[in-house]
Residue frames as qw, qx, qy, qz and C-alpha x, y, z in Angstrom:
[[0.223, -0.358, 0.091, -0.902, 102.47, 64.56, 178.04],
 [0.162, -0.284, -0.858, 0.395, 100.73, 63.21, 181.39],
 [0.456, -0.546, -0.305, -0.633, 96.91, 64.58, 181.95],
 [0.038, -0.011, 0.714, -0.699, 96.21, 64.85, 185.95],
 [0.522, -0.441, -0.676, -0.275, 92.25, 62.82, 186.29],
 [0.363, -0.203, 0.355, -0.837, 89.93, 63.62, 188.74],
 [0.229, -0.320, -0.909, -0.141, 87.02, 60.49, 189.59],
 [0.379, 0.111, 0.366, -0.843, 84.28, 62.37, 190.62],
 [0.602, -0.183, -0.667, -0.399, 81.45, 59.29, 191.01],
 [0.447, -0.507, 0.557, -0.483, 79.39, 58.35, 193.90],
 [0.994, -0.019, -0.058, -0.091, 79.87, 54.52, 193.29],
 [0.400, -0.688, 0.598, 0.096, 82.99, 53.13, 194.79],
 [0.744, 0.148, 0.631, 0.164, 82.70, 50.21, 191.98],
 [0.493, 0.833, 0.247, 0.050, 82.90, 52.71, 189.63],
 [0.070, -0.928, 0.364, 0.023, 86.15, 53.97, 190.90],
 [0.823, -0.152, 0.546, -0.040, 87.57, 50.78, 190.96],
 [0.771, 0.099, 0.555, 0.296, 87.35, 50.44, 187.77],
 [0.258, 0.962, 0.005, 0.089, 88.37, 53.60, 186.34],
 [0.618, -0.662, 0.422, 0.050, 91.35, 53.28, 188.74],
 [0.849, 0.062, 0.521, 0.059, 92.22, 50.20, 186.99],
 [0.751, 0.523, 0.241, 0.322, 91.92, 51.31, 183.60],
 [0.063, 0.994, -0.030, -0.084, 93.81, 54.64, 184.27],
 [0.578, -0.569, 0.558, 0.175, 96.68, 52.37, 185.44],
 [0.790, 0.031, 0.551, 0.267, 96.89, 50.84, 182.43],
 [0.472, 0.765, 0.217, 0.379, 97.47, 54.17, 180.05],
 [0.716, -0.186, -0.124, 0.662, 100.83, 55.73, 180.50],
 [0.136, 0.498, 0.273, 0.812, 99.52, 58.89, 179.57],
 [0.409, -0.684, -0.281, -0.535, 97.01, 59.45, 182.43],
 [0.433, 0.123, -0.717, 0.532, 97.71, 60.29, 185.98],
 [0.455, -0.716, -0.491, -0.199, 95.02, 60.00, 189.03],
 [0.352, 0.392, -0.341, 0.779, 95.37, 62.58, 190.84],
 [0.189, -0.108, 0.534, -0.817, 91.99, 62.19, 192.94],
 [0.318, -0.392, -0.825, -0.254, 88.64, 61.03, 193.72],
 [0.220, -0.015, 0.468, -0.856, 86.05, 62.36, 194.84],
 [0.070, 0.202, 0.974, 0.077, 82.25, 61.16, 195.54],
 [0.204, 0.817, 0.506, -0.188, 80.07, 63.94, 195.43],
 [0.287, 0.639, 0.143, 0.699, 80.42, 67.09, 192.95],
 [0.335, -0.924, -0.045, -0.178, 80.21, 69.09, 195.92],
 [0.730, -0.554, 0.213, 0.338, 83.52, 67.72, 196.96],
 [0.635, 0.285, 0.286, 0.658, 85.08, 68.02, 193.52],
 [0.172, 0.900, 0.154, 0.369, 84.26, 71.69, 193.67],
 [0.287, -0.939, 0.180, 0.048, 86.16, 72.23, 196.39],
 [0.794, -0.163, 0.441, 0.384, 89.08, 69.83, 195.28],
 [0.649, 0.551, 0.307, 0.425, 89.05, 71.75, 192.07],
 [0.122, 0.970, 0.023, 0.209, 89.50, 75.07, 193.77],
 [0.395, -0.893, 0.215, 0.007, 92.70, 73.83, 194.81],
 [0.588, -0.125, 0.731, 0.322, 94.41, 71.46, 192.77],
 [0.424, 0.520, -0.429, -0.605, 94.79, 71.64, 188.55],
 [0.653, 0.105, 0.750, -0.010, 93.12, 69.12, 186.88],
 [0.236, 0.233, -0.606, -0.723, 93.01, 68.10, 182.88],
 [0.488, -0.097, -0.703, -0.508, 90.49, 65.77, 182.65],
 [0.479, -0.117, 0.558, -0.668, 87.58, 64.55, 184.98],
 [0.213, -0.119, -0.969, -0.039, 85.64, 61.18, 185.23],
 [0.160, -0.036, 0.413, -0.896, 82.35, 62.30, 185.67],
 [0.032, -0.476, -0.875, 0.084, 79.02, 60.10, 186.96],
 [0.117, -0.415, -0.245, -0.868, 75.68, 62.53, 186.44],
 [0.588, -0.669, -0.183, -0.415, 73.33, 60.97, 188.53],
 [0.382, -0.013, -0.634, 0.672, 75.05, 61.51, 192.08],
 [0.306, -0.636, -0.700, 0.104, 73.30, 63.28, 195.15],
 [0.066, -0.798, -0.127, 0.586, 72.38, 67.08, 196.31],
 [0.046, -0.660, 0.445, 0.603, 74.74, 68.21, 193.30],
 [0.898, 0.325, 0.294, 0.038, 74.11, 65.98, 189.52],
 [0.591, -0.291, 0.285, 0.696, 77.21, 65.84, 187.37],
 [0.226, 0.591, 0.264, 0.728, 75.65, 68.36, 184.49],
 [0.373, -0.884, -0.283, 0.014, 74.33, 70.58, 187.20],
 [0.635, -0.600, 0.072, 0.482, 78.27, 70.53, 188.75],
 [0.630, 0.116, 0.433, 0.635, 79.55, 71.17, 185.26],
 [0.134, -0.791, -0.559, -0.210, 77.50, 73.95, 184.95],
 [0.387, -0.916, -0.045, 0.099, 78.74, 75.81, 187.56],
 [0.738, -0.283, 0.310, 0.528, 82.36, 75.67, 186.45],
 [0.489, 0.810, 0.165, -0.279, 83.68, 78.67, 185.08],
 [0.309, 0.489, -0.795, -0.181, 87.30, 77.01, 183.40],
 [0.926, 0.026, 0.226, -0.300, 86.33, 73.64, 182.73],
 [0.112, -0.566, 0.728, 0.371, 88.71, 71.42, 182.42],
 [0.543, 0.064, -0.651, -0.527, 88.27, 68.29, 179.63],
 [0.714, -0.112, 0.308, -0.619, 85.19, 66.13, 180.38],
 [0.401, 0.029, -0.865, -0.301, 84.40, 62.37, 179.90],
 [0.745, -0.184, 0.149, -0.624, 80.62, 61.41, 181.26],
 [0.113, 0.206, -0.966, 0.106, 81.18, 58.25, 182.73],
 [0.562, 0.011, 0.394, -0.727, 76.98, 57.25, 183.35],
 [0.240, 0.080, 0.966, 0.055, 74.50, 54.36, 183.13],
 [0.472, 0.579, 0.647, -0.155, 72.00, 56.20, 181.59],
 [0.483, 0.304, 0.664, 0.483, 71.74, 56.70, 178.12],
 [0.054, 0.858, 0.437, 0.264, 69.45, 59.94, 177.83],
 [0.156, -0.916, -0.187, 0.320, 71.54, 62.03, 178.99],
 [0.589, 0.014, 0.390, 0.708, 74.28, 61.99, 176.06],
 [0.201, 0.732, 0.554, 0.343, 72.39, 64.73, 174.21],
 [0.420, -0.897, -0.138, 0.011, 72.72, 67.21, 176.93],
 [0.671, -0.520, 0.261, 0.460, 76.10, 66.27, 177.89],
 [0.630, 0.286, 0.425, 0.583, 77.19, 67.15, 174.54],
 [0.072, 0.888, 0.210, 0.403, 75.58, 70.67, 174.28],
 [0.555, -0.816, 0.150, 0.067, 77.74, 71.12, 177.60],
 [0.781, 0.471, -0.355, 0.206, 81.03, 69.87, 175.32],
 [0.596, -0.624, 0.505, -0.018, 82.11, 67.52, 176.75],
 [0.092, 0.628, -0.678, -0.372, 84.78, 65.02, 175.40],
 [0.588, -0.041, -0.730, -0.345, 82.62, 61.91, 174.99],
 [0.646, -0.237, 0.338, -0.642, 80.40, 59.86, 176.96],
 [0.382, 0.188, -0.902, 0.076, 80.88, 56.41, 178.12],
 [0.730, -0.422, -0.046, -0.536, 78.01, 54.17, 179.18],
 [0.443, -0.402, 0.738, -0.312, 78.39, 51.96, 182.00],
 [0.618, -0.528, 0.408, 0.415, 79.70, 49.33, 182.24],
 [0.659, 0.742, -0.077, -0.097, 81.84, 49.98, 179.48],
 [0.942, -0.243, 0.112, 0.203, 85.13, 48.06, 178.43],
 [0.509, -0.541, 0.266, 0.615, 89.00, 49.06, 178.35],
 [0.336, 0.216, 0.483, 0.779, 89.14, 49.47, 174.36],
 [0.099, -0.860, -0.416, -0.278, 85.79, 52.38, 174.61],
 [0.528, -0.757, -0.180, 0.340, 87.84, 53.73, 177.59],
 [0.485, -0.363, 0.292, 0.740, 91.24, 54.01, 175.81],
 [0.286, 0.614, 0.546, 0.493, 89.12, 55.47, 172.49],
 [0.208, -0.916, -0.342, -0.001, 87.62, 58.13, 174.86],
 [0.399, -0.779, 0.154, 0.459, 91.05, 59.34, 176.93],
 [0.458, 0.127, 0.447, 0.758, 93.21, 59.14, 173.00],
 [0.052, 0.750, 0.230, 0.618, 90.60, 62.02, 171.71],
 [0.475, -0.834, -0.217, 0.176, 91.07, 63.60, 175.34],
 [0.660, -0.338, 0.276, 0.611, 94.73, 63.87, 174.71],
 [0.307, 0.400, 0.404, 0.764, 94.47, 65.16, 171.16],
 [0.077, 0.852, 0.304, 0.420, 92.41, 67.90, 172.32],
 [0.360, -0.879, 0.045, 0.310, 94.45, 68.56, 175.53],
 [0.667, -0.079, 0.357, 0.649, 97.56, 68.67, 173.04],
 [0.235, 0.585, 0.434, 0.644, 96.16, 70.82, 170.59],
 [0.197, -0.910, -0.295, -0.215, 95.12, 73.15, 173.27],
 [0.608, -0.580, 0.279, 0.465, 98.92, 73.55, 174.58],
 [0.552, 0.255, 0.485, 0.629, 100.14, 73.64, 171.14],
 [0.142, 0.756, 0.403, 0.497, 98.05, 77.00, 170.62],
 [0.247, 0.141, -0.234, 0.930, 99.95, 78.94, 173.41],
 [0.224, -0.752, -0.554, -0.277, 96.73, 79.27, 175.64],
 [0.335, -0.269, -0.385, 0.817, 97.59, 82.35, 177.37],
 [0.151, 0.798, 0.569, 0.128, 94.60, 84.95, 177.18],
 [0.359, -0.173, 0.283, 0.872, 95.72, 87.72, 175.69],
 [0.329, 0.676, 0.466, -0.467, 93.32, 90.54, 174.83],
 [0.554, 0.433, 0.394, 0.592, 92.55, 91.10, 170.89],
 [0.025, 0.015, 0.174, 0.984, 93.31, 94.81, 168.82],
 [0.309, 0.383, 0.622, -0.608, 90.42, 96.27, 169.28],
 [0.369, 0.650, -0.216, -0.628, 88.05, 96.52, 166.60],
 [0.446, -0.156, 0.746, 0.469, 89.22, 92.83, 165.26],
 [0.510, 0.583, 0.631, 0.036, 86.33, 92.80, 162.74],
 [0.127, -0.187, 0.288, 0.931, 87.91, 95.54, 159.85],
 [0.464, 0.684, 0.084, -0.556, 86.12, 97.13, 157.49],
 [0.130, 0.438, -0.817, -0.352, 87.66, 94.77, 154.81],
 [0.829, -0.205, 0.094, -0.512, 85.94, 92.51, 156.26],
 [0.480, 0.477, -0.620, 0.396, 88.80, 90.97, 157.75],
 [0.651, -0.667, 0.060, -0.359, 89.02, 89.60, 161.40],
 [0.107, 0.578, -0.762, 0.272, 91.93, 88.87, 164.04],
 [0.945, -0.303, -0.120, -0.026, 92.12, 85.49, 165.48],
 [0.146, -0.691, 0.673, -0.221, 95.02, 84.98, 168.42],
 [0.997, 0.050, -0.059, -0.027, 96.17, 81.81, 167.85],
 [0.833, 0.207, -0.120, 0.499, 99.95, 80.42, 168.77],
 [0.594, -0.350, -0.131, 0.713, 100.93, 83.08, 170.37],
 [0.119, 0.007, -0.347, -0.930, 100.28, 85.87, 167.25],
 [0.526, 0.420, 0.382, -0.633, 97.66, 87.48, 165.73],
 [0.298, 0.025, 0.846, 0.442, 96.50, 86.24, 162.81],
 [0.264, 0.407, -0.022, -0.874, 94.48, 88.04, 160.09],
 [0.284, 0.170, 0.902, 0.276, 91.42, 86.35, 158.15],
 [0.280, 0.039, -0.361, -0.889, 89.05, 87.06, 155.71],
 [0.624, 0.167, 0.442, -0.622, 85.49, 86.61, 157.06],
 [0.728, 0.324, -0.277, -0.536, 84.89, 84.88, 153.57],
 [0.506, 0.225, -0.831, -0.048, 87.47, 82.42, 153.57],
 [0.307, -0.141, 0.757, -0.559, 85.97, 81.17, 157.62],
 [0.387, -0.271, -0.773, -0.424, 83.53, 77.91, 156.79],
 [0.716, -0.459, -0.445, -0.280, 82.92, 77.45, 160.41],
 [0.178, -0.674, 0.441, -0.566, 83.27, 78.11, 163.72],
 [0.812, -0.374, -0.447, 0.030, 83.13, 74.81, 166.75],
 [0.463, -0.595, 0.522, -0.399, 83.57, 75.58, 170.62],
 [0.797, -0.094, -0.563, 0.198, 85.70, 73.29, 172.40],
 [0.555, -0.544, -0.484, 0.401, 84.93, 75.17, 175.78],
 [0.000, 0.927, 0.029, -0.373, 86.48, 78.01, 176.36],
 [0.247, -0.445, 0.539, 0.671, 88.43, 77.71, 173.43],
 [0.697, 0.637, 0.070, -0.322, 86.86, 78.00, 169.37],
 [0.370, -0.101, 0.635, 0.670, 88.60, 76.25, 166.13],
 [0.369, 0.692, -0.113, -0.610, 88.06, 78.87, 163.55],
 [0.605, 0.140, 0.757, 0.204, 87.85, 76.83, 160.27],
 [0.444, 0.461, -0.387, -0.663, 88.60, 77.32, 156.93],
 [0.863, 0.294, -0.219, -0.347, 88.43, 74.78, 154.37],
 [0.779, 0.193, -0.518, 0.298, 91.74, 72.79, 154.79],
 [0.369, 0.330, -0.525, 0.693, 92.65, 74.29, 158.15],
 [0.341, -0.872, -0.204, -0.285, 91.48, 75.88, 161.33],
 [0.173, 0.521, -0.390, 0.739, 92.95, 77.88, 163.79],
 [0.522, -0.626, -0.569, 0.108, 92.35, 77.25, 167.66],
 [0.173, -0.658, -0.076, -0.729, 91.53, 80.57, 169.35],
 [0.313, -0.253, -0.829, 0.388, 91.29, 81.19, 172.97],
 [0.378, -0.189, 0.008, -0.906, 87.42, 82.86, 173.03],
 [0.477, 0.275, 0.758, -0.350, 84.07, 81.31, 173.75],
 [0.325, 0.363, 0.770, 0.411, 81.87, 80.45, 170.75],
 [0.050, -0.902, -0.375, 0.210, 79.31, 83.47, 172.34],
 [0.344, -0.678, 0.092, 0.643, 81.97, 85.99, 171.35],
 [0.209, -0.123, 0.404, 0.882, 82.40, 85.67, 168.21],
 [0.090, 0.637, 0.757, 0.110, 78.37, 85.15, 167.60],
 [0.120, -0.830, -0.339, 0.427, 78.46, 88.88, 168.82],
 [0.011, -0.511, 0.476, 0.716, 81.19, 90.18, 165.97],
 [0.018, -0.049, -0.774, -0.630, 80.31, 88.51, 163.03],
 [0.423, 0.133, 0.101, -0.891, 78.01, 89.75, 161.04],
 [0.498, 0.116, 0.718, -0.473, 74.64, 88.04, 161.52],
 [0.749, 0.499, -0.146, -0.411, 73.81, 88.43, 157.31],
 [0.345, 0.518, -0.780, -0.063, 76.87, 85.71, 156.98],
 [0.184, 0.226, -0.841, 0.456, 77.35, 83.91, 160.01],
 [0.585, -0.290, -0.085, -0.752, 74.81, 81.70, 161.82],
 [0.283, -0.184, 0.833, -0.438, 74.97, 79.89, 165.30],
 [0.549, 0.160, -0.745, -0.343, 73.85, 76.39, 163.83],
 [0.850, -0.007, -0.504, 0.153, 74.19, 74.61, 167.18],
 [0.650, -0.757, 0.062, 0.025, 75.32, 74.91, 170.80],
 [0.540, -0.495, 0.374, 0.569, 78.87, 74.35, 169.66],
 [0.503, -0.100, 0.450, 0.732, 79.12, 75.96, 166.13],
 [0.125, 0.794, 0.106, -0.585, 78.59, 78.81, 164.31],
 [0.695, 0.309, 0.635, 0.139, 78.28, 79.16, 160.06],
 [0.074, 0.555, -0.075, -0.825, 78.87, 80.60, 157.45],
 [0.659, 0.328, 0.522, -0.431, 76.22, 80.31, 155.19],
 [0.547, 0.616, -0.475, -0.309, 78.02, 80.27, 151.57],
 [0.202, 0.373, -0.891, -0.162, 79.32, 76.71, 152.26],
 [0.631, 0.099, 0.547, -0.541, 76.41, 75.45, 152.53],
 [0.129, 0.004, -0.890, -0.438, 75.81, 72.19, 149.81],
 [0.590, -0.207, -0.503, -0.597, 72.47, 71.09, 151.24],
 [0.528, -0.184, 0.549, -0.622, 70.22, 70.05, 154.47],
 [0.742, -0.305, -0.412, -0.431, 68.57, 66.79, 155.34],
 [0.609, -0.555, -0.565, 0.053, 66.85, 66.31, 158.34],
 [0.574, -0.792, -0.117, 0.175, 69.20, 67.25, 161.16],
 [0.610, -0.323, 0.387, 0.611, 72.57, 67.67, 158.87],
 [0.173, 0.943, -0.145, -0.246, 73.80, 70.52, 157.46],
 [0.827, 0.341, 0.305, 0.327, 76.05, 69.15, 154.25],
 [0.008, 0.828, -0.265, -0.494, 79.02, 71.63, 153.75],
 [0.591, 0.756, -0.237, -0.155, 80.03, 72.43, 149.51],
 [0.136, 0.674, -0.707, 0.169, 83.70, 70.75, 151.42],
 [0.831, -0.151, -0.525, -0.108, 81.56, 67.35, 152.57],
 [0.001, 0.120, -0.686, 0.718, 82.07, 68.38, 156.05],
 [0.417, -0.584, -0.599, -0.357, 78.65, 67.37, 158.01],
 [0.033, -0.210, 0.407, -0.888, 78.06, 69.82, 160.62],
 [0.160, -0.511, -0.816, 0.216, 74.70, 68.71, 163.45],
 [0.343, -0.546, -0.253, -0.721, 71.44, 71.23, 163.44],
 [0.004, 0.193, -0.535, 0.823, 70.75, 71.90, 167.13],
 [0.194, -0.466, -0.852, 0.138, 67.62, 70.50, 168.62],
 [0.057, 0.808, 0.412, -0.417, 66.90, 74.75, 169.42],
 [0.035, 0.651, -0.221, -0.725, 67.95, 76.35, 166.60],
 [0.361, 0.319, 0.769, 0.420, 65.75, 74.53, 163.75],
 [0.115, 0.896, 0.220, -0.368, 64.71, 78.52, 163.33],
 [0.086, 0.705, -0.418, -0.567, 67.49, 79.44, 161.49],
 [0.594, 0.353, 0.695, 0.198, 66.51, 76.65, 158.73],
 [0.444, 0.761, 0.445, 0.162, 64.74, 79.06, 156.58],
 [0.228, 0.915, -0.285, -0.174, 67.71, 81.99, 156.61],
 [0.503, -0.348, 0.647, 0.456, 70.50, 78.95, 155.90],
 [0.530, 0.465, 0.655, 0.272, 67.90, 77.91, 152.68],
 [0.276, 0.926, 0.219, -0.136, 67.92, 81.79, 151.40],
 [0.828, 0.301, 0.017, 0.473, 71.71, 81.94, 151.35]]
């Protein structure tokens, strides 16, 4: 499966050597370059792209700013020399962040989890397809379109919820389903005494909760799920249960 790249950096040394490394993974094909996010917007509104190379600090336009505006995003990889902005770039999920200069094994780490997620997101039959209305029964039961079908779960058995853009993997305990919603959607169905939006990319459900410290949220299944930098409010309703 070939991914079509975008370079969107204003350093021509930076293309270079993206260039380079793309050539050397049989998986990735450049399909452009551009130097300002203002150009990539318009390059995007005409051309399909899986995966972008993307510098933040650039001029008129920065690369979270551009990312921002984008309402299908395709997969990200921050390609930047400064460090502080990894934090951010993450709440904006993206697929990983690579400081300058950084060297061919970090590169080929980055595009191998690109792939798995652009696979997995083909694998799940992303056509958007509108759910039965009502998914949330009175059983307390809720559809998730996944693969093509619907698919019927029990609000209990769901540990956790994680946005990967506009798609969500719904998680149980050994499994998850990948969904094509936003994370914000389901935050609006499920009910708010269960379920609790942990994090810019994930949403909880507070019975599998084992125990907090600090910033990690310890799940009864030794998953570690990240507390959100805004949402150390909902501390005291995870600790009531």
């Amino acid at each position: 499966m070939s991914m079509r790249c975008l370079i969107v950096d204003d350093e021509p040394l930076a293309h270079d050597v993206i260039l380079k490394y793309i050539s050397d993974v049989s998986f990735l094909a450049n399909i452009g370059q551009c130097y300002r996010a203002t150009e990539a917007l318009e390059f995007l509104s005409k051309n399909t792209v899986d995966l972008i190379f993307l510098d933040i600090r650039m001029p008129r336009l920065n690369g979270l700013d551009f990312l921002r505006t984008l309402q299908q995003r395709p997969l990200i990889i921050i390609t930047s020399a400064y460090e502080e902005h990894a934090l951010e770039s993450f709440d904006l999920d993206v697929c990983d962040y690579l400081l300058k200069p950084f060297r061919f094994d970090r590169f080929l780490k980055a595009v191998n989890r690109a792939l798995a997620e652009h696979t997995l997101k083909k694998s799940a039959g992303i056509t958007a397809t509108a759910l039965p209305p009502n998914p949330v029964t009175e059983a307390g039961q809720i559809y998730i379109k996944s693969d093509k079908k619907f698919v019927l779960l029990s609000l209990d058995e769901i540990c956790y919820l994680e946005s990967l853009g506009n798609y969500v993997k719904v998680w149980e305990e050994q499994r998850f389903l990948l969904t094509p919603r936003t994370l914000s959607s389901f935050e609006s169905q499920l009910p708010a005494e269960n379920f609790v939006r942990i994090h810019k990319s994930y949403i909880l459900n507070k019975k599998f909760v084992h125990y907090i410290e600090g910033n990690t949220i310890y799940l009864k299944n030794a998953t570690q799920l990240p507390l959100g930098k805004n949402y150390k409010h909902v501390l005291k309703q995870l600790l009531q249960g």
